[in-house]
C-alpha positions in Angstrom: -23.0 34.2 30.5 -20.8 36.5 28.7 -18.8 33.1 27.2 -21.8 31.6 26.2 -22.9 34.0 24.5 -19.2 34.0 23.0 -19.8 30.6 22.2 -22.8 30.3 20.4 -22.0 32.9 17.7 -18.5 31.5 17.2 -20.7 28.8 16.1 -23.7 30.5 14.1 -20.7 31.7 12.2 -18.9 28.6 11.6 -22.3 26.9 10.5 -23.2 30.3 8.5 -19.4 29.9 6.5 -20.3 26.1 5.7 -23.3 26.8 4.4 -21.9 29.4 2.4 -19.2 27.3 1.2 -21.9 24.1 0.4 -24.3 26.8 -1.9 -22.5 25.8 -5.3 -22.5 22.1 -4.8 -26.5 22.6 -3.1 -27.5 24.7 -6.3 -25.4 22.0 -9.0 -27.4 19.2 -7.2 -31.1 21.0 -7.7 -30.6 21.7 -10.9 -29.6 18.1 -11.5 -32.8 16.8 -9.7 -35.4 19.1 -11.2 -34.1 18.6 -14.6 -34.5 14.5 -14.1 -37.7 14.8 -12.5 -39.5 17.9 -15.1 -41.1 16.2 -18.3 -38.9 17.4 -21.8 -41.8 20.2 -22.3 -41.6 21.6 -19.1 -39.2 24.6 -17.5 -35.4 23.6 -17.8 -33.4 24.8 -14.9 -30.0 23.8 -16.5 -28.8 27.5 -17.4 -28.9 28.4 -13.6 -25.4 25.7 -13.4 -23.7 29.3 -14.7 -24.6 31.0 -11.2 -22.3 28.0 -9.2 -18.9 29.6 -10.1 -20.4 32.9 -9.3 -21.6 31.6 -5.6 -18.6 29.8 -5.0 -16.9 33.4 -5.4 -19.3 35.5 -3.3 -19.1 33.0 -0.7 -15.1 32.6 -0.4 -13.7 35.0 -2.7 -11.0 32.5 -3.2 -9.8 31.2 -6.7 -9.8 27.7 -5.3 -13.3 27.9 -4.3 -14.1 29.7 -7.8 -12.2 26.8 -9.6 -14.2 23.9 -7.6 -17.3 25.5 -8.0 -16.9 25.8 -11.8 -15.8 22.5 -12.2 -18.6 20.8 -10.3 -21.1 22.7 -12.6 -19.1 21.7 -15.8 -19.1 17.9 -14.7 -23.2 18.3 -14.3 -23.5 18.3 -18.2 -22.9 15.0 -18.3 -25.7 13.6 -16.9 -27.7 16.5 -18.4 -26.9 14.7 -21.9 -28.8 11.8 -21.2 -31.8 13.1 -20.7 -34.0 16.0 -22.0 -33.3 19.0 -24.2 -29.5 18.5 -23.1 -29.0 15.2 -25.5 -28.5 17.8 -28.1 -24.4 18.9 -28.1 -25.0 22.5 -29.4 -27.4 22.5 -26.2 -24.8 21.3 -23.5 -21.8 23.4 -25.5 -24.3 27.1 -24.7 -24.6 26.4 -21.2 -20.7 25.4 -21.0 -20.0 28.8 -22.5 -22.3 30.3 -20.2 -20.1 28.8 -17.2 -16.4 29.5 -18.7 -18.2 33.3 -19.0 -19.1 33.3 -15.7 -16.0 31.6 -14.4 -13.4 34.1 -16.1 -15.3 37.2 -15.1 -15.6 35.8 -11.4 -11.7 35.3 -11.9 -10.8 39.2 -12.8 -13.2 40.0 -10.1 -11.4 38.7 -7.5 -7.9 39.4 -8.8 -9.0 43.1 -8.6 -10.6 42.6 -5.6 -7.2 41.6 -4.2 -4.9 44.4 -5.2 -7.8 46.8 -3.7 -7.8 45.0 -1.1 -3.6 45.2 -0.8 -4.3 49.2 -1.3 -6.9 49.6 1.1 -4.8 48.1 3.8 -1.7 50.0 2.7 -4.1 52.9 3.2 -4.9 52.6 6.7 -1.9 51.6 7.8 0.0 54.6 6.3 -3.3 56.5 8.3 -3.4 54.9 11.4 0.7 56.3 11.7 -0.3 60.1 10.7 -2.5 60.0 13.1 -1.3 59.0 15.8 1.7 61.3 15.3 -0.7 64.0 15.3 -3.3 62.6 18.4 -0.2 60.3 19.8 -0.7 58.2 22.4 -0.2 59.5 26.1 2.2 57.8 28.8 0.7 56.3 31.5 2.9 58.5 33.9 4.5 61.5 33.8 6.2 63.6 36.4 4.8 61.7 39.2 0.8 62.0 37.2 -0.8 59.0 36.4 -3.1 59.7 32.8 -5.1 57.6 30.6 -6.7 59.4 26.8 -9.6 58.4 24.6 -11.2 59.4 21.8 -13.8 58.5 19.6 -14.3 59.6 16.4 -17.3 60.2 14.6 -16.0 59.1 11.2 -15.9 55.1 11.1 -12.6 54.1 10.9 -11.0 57.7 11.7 -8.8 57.7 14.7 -9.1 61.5 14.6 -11.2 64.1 14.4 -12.5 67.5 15.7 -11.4 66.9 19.1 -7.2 67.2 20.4 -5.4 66.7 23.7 -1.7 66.6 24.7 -0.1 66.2 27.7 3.6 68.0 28.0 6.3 68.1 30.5 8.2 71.3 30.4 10.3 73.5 32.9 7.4 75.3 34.2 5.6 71.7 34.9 3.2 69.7 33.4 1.0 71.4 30.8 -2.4 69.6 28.8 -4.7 71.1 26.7 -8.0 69.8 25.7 -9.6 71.3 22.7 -12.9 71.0 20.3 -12.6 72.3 16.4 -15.7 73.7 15.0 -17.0 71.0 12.7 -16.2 67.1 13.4 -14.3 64.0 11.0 -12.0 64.4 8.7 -12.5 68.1 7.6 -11.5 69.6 11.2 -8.2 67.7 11.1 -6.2 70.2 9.4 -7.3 73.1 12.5 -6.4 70.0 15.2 -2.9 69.7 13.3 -2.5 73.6 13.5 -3.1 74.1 17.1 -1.4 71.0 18.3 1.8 72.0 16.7 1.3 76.0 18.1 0.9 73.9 21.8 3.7 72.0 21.6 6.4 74.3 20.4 5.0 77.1 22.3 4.3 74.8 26.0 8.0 74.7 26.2 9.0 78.0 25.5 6.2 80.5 27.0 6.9 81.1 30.9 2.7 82.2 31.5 -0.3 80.2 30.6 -1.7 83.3 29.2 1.3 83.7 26.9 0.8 80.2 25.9 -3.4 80.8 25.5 -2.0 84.0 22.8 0.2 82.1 20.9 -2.4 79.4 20.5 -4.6 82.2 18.6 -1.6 83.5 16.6 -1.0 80.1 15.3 -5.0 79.6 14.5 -4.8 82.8 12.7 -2.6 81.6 10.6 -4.5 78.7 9.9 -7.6 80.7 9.3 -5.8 83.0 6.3 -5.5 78.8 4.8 -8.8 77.4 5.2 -11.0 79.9 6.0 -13.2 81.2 9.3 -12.2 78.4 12.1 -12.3 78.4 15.7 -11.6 75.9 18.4 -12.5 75.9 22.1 -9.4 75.1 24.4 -9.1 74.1 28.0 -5.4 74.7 29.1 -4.1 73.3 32.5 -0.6 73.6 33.8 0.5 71.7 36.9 2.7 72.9 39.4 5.2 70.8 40.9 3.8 72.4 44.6 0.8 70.7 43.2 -1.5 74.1 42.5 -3.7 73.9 39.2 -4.1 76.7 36.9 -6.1 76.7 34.2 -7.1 79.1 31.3 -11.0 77.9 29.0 -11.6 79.2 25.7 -15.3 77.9 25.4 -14.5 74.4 26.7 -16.4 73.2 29.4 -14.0 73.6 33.1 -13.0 69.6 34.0 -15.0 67.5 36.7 -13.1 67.0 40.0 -13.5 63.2 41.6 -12.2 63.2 44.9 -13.8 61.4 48.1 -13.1 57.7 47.2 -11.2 56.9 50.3 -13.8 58.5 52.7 -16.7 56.0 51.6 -18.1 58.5 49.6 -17.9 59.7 45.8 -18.1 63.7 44.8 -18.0 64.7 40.8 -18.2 68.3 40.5 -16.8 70.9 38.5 -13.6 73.2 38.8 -15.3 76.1 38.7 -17.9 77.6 37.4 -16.3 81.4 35.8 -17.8 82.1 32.5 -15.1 81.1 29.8 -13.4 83.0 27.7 -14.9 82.6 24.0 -13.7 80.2 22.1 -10.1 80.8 19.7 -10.8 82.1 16.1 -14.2 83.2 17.3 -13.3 86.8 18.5 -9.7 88.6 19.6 -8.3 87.8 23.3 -8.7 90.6 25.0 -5.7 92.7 25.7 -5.8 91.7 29.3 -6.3 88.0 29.9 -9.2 87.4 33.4 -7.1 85.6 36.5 -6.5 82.2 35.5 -8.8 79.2 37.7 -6.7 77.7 40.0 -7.2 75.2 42.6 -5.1 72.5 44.5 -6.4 69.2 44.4 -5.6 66.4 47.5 -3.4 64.1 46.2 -5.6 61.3 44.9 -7.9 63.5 43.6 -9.0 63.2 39.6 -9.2 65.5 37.3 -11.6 64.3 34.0 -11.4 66.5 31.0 -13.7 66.2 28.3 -15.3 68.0 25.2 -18.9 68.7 24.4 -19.3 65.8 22.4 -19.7 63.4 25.2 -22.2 64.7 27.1 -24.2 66.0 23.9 -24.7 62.6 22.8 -27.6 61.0 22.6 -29.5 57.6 22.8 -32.2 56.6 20.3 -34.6 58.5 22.7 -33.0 61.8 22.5 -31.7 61.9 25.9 -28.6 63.1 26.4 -25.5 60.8 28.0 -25.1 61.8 31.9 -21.4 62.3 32.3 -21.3 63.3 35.6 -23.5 60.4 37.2 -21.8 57.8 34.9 -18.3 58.9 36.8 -20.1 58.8 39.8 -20.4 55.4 39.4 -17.5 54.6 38.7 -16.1 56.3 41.9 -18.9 54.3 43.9 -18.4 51.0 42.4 -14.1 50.8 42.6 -12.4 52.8 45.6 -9.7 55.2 43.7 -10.2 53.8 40.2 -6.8 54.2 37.7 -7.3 56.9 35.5 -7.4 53.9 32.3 -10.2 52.6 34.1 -12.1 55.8 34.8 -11.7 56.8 31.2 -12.4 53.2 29.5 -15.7 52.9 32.0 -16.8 56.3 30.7 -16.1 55.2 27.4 -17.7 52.1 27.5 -21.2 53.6 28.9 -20.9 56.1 26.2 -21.2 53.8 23.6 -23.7 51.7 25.7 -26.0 54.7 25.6 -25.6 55.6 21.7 -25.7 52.3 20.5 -22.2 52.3 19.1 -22.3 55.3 16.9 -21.6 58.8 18.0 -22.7 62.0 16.3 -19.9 63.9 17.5 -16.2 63.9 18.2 -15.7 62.6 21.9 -12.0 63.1 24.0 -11.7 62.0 27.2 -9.1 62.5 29.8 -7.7 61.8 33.4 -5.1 62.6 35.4 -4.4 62.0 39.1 -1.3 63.5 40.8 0.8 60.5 42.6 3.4 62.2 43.9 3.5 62.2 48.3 3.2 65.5 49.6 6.2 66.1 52.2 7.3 68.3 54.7 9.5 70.7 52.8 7.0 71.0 50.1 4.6 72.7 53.0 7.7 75.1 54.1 8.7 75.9 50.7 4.9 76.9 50.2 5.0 78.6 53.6 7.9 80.7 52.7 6.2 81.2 49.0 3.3 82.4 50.8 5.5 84.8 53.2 7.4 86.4 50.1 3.7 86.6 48.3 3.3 86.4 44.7 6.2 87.4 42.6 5.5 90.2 40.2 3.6 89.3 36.6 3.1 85.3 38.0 -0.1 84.8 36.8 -0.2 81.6 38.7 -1.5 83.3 41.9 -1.2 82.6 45.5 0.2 79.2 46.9 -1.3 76.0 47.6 -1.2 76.9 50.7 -3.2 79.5 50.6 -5.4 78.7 48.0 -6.3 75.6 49.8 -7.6 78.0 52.8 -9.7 79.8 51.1 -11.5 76.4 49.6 -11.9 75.6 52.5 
């Protein structure tokens, strides 16, 4: 069905095109047959030969086309002067002015229409690099993770906006924020570039997720004294290499867990449900950060961060788009779906349900940890758990013991 449909508009457009590029000679040829056909006092159509050159140039925007088009309606006053009003040579030579007008000003047209064109596309490319160096594109694996990224910008033809993810490895494992600037488009670019930069200097260098949540505000601070009152909601994860999950939310919604794919069943539920810190910029961190969420997923499992934006947005009805239930889906319809496809599916319905436009910013992002679990991962979290936690680790209890109390 779907190459049908394919088919028939490649072919509404290819008869649309010839149509359009047949207008000149069709509109040369009426003029020639209602100015045989209308008696010498009635309306003379002849002037309307100046519009050819300019419909050959809407239709193509080709110099060729311009040229033929101009030329067919030039070679029409010669059968004009042997009949009617046109016998007279001061008559034809008017309406042969009229077309050379009309042909030179179609010519600068598209001349200028060229070089903008050259600009425009200069333009984007030089755009589409900047930003993705600033929103750059995630690897498919990393440190045994699979991870897929999307985003959709509410600007039309704006790779970035309001919304910002990364996904670092670094000695104290792998560490991804998620993060939604107050505002959307172009404007909130600036604040994405600030606290991207902040996270990936300081995800390498800050040994607690709390000391990495603080230097996150120091660097919007500094933004802030630049552009004015900003603030950004931010979901920091960092993941162990025991494979324990610790997580830090600014205002940012906690990510949805999808686990049960093997078992026949699907399950899309939260992380947790603490209240969040507020969001960065908005008011100080508090001198003492709450305990971090943590949690240790089975391998398998899914985590699917997201910002606001994509469950805010709404159809032509008002409703708003069902996140959870769309994933659900996608769990139920493909056992263990790839992160890509989990995050291209949610994608996909997203736009399905707005129509192709968003009002808002939308990220989207999976992970799912790969890596086999093995024996002397479980002792080294056994002996973990028998020395207990290490003094100032804000990464909490084990796996191990974390897992027990889940359960």
């Amino acid at each position: 069905m779907r190459e049908s449909r394919t088919g028939g508009g490649a072919t509404d457009c290819t008869a649309g095109r010839m149509l359009l590029l047949a207008a000149p000679g069709l509109l040369v040829l009426g003029v020639l047959l209602w100015e045989w056909r209308v008696p010498d006092e009635g309306a003379h159509l002849a002037p309307l030969l100046a519009a050819a050159p300019a419909v050959g140039a809407a239709a193509t925007g080709r110099s060729s086309a311009l040229l033929a088009s101009g030329a067919c309606a030039l070679l029409a006053l010669g059968p004009l002067g042997l009949t009617g009003p046109y016998e007279d040579v001061a008559a034809r030579a008017g309406v042969c002015l009229a077309i050379l007008s009309v042909l030179a000003a179609a010519q600068l047209g598209i001349v200028r229409r060229k070089r903008l064109t050259r600009e425009l596309s200069r333009a984007r490319e030089v755009a589409t690099v900047t930003q993705e160096a600033l929103l750059r594109p995630l690897p498919p694996r990393l440190e045994g993770y699979s991870l897929a990224a999307g985003h959709l910008s509410a600007v039309d033809g704006a790779l970035v906006g309001g919304d910002l993810y990364d996904v670092v490895s670094t000695p104290y494992g792998v560490r991804v924020i998620m993060g939604d600037v107050r505002g959307h488009g172009l404007e909130a670019v600036g604040t994405v570039a600030a606290v991207l930069g902040s996270f990936r200097e300081a995800a390498y260098d800050e040994p607690r997720l709390g000391g990495l949540l603080r230097r996150l505000e120091r660097g919007l601070v500094r933004q802030q004294a630049d552009t004015g009152e900003e603030f950004v909601t931010v979901l920091l994860l960092e993941l162990g290499p025991d494979g324990l999950v610790t997580a830090h939310s600014c205002g940012h919604p906690w990510p949805y867990r999808l686990s049960g794919q093997e078992r026949g069943y699907a399950r899309v539920e939260p992380v947790g449900e603490a209240e969040p810190l507020p969001p960065l910029g908005l008011f100080p961190l508090p001198p003492r950060l709450p305990e971090p969420l943590r949690l240790c997923p089975e391998p398998g499992e899914v985590l699917f961060l997201y910002t606001d934006g994509a469950e805010d947005a709404r159809n032509t009805d008002g409703d708003c788009f069902a996140l959870r239930e769309t994933l659900g889906v996608l769990l139920a319809r493909r056992p263990a779906p790839a992160p890509a496809e989990l995050v291209d599916g949610a994608r996909s319905a997203l736009l399905r349900h707005t129509g192709g436009a968003v009002g808002d910013d939308v990220a989207l992002l999976a992970l799912r940890d790969e890596r086999a679990r093995v024996p002397a991962q479980a002792a080294a979290g056994a002996e973990a758990d028998a020395r207990g936690p290490r003094p100032g680790d804000d990464r909490g209890p084990s796996r191990k013991s974390v897992s027990a109390e889940a359960r």
